[in-house]
C-alpha positions as CSV (number, residue, x, y, z in Angstrom):
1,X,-3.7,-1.6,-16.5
2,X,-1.1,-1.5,-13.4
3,X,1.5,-3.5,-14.5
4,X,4.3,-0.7,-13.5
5,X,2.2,0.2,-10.7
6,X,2.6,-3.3,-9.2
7,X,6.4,-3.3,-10.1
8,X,7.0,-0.2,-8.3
9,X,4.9,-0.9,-5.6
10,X,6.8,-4.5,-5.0
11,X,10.5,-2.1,-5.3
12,X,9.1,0.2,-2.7
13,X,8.4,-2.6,-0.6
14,X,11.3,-4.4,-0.3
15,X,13.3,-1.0,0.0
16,X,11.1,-0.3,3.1
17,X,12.4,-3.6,4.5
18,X,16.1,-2.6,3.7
19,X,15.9,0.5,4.8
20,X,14.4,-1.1,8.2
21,X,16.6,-3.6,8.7
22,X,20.0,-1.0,8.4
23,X,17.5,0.8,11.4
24,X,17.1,-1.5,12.7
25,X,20.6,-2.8,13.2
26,X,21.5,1.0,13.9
27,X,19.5,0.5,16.7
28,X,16.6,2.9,16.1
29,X,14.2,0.1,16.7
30,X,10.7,1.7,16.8
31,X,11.6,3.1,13.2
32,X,13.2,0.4,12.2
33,X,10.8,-2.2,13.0
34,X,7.8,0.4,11.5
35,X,9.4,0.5,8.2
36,X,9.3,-3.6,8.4
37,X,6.1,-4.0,9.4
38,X,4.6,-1.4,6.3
39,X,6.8,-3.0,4.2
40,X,5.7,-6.7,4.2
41,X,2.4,-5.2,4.9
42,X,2.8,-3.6,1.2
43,X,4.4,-6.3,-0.4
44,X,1.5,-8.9,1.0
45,X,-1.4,-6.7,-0.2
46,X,0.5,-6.0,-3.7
47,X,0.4,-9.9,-3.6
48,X,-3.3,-10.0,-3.3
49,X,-3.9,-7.2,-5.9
50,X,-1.6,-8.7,-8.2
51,X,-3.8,-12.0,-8.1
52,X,-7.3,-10.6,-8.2
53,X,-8.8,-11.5,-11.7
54,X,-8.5,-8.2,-14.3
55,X,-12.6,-7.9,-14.1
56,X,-12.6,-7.3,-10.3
57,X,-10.6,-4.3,-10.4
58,X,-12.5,-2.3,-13.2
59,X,-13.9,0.7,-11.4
60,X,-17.2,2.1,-13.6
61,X,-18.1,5.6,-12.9
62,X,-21.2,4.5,-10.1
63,X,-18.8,2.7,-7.9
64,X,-16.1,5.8,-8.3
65,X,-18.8,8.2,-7.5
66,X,-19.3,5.9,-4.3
67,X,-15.8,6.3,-3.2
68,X,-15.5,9.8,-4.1
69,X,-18.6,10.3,-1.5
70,X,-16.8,8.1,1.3
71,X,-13.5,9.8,0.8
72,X,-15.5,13.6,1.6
73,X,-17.5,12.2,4.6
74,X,-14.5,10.8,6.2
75,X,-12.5,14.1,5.8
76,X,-15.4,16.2,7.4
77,X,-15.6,13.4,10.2
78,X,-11.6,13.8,10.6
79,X,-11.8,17.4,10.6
């Protein structure tokens, strides 16, 4: 299902980190140290997705109806 997903998502990651650290020792610290951050935040939860069992992540057409819901209430609230 997302096995190039999770690939690309892990490469994104650790380029985020790079890409933070050269920032980082450039000092630009606030960017450098934000790219970091989302970047082992990204690389953590692609850790947790990659382990979840293939039946937990199978989306049927009730729960995607949920979400599409959710996601059009919370752009009215943030509007």
């Amino acid at each position: 299902m997302g096995g190039g997903k999770n690939k690309t998502r892990f490469y994104l990651g650790i380029s985020m980190i790079l890409i933070g650290v050269l920032l980082w020792l450039l000092n630009i610290y606030p960017l450098g140290g934000g790219l970091i951050l989302g970047g082992v935040l990204l690389l953590i939860s692609n850790m947790y997705y990659a382990r979840k069992p293939e039946t937990e992540t199978i989306t049927d057409e009730r729960i995607e109806r949920i979400n599409d819901k959710a996601g059009h209430y919370a752009f009215w609230i943030t509007v």
